[in-house]
Structures are given as structure tokens and as C-alpha cells.
C-alpha positions as CSV (number, residue, x, y, z in Angstrom):
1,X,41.2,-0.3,11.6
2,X,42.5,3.2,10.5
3,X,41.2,6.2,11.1
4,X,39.7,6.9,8.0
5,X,38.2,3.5,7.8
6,X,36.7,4.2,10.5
7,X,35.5,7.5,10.1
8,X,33.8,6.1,6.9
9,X,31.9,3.2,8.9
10,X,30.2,5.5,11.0
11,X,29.1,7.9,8.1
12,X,27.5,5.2,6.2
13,X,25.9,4.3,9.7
14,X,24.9,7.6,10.2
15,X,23.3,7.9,6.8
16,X,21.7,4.2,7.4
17,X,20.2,5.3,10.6
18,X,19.2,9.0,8.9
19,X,17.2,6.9,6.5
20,X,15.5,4.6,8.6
21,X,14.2,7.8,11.1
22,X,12.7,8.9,7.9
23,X,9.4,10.5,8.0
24,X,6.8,8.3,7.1
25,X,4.9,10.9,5.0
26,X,8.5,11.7,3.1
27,X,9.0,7.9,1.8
28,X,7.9,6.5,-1.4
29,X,5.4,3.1,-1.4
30,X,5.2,0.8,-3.8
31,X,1.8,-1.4,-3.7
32,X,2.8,-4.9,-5.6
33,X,-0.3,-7.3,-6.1
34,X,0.9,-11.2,-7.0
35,X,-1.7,-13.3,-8.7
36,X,0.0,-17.2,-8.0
37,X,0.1,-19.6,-10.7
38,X,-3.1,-22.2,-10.7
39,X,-2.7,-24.2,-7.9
40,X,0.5,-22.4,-6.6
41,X,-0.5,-19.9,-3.9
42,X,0.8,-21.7,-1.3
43,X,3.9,-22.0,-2.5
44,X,4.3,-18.3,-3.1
45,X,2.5,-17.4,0.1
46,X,5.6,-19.9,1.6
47,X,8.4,-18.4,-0.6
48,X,7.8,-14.8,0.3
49,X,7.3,-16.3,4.4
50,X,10.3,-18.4,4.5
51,X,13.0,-16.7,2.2
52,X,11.2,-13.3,0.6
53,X,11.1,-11.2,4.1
54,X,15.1,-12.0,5.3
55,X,15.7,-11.2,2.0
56,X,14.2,-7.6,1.7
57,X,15.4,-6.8,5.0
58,X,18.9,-7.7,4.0
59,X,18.6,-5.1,1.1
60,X,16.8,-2.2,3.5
61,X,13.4,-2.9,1.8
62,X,11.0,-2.2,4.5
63,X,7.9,-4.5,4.3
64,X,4.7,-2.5,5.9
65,X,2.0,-5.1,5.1
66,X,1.1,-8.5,3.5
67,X,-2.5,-9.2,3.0
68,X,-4.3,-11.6,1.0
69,X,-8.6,-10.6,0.0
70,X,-11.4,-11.8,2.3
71,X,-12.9,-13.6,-0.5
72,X,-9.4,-15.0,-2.5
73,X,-11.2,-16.6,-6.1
74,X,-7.8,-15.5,-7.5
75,X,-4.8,-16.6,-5.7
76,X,-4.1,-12.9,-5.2
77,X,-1.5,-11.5,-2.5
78,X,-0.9,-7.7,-1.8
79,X,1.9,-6.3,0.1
80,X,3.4,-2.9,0.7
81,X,6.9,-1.6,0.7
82,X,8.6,1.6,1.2
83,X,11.8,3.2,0.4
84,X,13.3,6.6,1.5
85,X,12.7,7.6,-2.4
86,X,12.5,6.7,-5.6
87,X,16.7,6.2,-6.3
88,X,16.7,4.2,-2.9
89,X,13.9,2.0,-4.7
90,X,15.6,1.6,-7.9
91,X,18.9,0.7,-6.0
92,X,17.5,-1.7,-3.3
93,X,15.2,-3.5,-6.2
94,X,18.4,-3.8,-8.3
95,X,20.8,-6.1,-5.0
96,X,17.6,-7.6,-4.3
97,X,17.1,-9.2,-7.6
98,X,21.0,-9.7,-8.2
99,X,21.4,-11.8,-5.1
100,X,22.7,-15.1,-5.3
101,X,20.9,-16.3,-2.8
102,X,17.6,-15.1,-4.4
103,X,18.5,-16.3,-7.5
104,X,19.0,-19.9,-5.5
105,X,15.8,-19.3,-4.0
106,X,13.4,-19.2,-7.3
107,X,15.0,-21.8,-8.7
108,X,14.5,-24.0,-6.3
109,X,10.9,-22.6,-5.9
110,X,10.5,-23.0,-9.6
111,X,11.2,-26.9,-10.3
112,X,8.1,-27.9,-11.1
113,X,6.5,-24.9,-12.9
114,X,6.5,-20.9,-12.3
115,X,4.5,-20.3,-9.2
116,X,3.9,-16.4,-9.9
117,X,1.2,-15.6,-12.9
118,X,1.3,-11.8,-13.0
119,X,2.4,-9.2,-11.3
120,X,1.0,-5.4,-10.9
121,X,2.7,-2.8,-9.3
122,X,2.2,0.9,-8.3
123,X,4.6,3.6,-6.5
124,X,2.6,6.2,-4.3
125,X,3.5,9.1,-2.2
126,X,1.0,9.9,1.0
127,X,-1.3,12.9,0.4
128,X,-0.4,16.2,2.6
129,X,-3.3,15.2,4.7
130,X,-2.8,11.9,4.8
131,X,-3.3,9.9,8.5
132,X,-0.8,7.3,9.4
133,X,-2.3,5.4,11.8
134,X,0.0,2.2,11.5
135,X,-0.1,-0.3,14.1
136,X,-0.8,-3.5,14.8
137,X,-3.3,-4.4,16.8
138,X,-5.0,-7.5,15.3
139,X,-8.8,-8.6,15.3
140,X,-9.8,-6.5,12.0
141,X,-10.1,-6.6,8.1
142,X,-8.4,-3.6,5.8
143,X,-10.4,-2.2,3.4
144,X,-8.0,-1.1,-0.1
145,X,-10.1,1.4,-1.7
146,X,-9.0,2.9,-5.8
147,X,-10.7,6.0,-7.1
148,X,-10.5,7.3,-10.6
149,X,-10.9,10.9,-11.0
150,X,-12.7,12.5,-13.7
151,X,-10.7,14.9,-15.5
152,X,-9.3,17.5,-14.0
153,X,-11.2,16.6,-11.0
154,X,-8.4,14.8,-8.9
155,X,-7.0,17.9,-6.8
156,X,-11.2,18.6,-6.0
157,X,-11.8,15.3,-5.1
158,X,-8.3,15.2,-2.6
159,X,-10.3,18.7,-1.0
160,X,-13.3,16.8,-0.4
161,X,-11.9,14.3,1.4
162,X,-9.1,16.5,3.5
163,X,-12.0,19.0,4.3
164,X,-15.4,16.5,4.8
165,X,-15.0,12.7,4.0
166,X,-12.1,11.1,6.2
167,X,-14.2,13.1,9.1
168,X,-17.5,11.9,8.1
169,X,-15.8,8.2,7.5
170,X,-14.6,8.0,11.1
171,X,-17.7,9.2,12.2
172,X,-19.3,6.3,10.7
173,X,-16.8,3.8,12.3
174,X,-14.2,4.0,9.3
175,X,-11.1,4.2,10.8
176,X,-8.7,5.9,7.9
177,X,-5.5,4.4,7.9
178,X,-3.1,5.8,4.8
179,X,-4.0,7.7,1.8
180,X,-1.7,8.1,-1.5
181,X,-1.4,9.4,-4.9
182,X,1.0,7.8,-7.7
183,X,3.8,9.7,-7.7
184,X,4.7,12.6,-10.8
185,X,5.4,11.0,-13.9
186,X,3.7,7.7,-13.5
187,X,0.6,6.4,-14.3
188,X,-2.6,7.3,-13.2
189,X,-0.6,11.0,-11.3
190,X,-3.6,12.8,-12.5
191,X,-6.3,11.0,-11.7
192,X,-5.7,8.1,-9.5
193,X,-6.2,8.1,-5.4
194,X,-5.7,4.9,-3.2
195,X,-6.1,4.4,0.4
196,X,-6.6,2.0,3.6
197,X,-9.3,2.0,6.2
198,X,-9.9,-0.8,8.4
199,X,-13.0,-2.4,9.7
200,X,-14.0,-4.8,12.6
201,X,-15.0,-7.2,10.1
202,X,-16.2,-7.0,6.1
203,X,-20.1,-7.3,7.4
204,X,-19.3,-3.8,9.8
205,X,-17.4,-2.3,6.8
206,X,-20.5,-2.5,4.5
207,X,-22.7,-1.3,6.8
208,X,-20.8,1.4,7.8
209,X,-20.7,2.7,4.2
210,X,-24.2,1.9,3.9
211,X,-24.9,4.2,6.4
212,X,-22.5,6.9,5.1
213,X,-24.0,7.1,2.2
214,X,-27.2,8.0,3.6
215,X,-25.7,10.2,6.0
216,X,-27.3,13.7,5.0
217,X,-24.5,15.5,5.7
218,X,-22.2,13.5,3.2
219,X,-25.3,13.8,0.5
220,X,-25.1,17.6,1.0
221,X,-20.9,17.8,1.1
222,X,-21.1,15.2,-2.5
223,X,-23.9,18.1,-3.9
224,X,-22.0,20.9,-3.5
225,X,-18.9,19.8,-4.4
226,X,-20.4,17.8,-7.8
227,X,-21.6,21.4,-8.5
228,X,-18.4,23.4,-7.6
229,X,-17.2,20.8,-10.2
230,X,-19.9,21.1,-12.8
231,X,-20.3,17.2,-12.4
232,X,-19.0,13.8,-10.7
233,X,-15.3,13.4,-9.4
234,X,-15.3,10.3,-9.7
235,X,-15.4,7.4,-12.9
236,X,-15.2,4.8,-10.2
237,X,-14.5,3.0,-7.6
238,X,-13.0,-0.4,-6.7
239,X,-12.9,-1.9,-3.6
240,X,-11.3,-4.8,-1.9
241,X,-11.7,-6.3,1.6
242,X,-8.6,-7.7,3.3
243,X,-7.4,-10.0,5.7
244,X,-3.4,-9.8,7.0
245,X,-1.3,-12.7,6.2
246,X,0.1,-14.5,9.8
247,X,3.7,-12.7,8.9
248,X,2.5,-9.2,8.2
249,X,4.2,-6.5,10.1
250,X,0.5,-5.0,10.8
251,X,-2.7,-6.4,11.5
């Protein structure tokens, strides 16, 4: 191999491993939910075991989590990517789907009838005080919690959970895992905060919140900062308990 061969090799290396030393709170996430065709979540729980994961790790598309809800009355699956940044995302996305072999893949999985019903997806950036408490240590349920901001209201309701509510959430046996934003430009930027905790089980996670929400210091934090606000700072809330699938990276 010449010289300058070889000198290119070990720059694309170099810029290969520069990427994957990335800092986790500098990559972009992309939060995919896949609701399976009736009668079909097998098959797409298979497809994304047996092909889907050699497939994004051919094209550099780190897989942080699979999970599938507690109680599953939709044949829902949600996983969690991330990509050194938004071009990265757009370029690994593009092989992926342009791969031969994929394209071999779902049409052999689709033979007798799509298997994939709808697909939602969302890219997110971790908040400046974000945790990222990332391992896997098994014997737990994750907790995927989505709060809508009221208007104007999203950068107030970021402070109170940097200054008082991932505190008073451990306190209560919440452990906080991650915590994102969409990024600029997409939907839901202004107004839109998502985020992992984990719980022994979903019975402890409920009861833990039950007893944060009487906890009178987090009654007295939600006052003052409702009036600092001159009302609520949030439109809602939705909530959705967890359990890892047997080839997710963490549980």
C-alpha cells in the first residue's frame, strides 16, 4: 500500500475513533416508536433482533436502548439511537436504507403483509444539566416521561427541574437517567421536554410519585415557581412505563 494510501486509512480511522469518544452530552438522539402491524409484533421484534442491530452497527448507528411498554395493548416498540450530529444522522440513515442487504431483509420480512403500521420519530439533544447515568444493570422498569410546556414557559420549567425536581425525584427513589429537548428547528423546540428515570418495578414507580407529589417541599418549589410564571408550566404530561427488550444494550 502507498504512502498516501496509507496515510489516508489512518485519518479516516482517526476521525472514526474521534467520533465514537464523543461526548455523550454532544451527540444527537433520535427516539423512534414502531407500532407492528396486527398480529405482527413478533415478527418486527425478530427482524430488528436478528438483522436490524448488525445492520445499524455496520452503518455507525449506535443503538442505546430497545424497550417495549409494561402494559403492550398496541404492539408498540421504542428504541434509542445516537449520532455524533445531525449530518452524521442524515448520512448513516441514508447507507442504512440503501443497503442491499436491508433491502433483501424487508422483503423477505414482508411476504406475507407489511409488519410495521406506523412509525413516530423525534431527534433530541441532552439538556445542560442533563445526568447520564447509562448502564446496565438489569432488574428494573424505565419510566419515558413527555412534558408539554405552556407558552413561553419551557426555559422556566428546565430551571425547575435543574434547580429542585431531579433532586427531590431522587430523593424519592427516582433515579434520573437522561433528559432532552428536540433540537432547534424541529417540532415541539419550544415547548417539548422528554426524559428517563428508572424504577424497581412500575408498582415502586407510582408510589414514589405518589409520595413526591405530596412531598411539601415539591408543593412549595411548584407554588413559587407557578407564580414566578404567573401560571402552570405545564399543558401535560404523558407517561409510559417500560420494560427492556432481551437485546437492549441497557437494562
Amino acid at each position: 500500500m502507498k504512502a498516501p494510501r496509507l496515510i489516508m486509512v489512518f485519518l479516516v480511522w482517526l476521525k472514526i475513533a474521534s467520533l465514537q469518544a464523543q461526548a455523550p452530552h454532544e451527540r444527537l438522539y433520535e427516539l423512534r416508536t414502531y407500532y407492528a402491524s396486527e398480529g405482527k409484533f413478533d415478527a418486527l421484534l425478530n427482524r430488528f433482533k436478528t438483522h436490524t442491530l448488525k445492520l445499524f452497527k455496520k452503518h455507525q448507528m449506535k443503538v442505546e436502548g430497545f424497550w417495549v411498554p409494561v402494559d403492550n395493548t398496541e404492539g408498540k416498540l421504542v428504541y434509542l439511537l445516537s449520532f455524533p450530529n445531525k449530518a452524521a444522522k442524515e448520512a448513516y440513515s441514508k447507507a442504512f436504507v440503501e443497503d442491499q442487504e436491508w433491502k433483501k431483509v424487508v422483503a423477505e420480512t414482508t411476504k406475507e403483509g407489511e409488519i410495521v403500521a406506523k412509525i413516530e420519530s423525534v431527534d433530541l439533544k441532552m439538556t445542560d444539566f442533563s445526568p447520564y447515568d447509562w448502564k446496565n444493570i438489569g432488574n428494573r422498569v424505565f419510566e419515558l416521561r413527555v412534558y408539554k410546556a405552556t407558552p413561553n414557559n419551557l426555559g422556566n420549567l428546565l430551571d425547575r427541574f435543574k434547580s429542585h425536581t431531579i433532586e427531590l425525584l431522587e430523593k424519592h427513589g427516582i433515579h434520573n437517567l437522561i433528559y432532552w429537548t428536540p433540537i432547534e428547528g424541529s417540532q415541539g423546540a419550544d415547548d417539548m421536554l422528554y426524559y428517563f428515570v428508572a424504577h424497581k418495578d412500575k408498582a415502586s414507580g407510582l408510589a414514589s410519585f405518589k409520595e413526591f407529589d405530596s412531598d411539601p417541599a415539591w408543593k412549595k418549589v411548584k407554588a413559587e415557581t407557578e407564580a414566578k410564571a404567573g401560571g402552570l408550566l405545564t399543558v401535560y404530561l404523558k407517561s409510559e412505563y417500560l420494560l427492556p427488550t432481551d437485546f437492549s444494550p441497557i437494562k
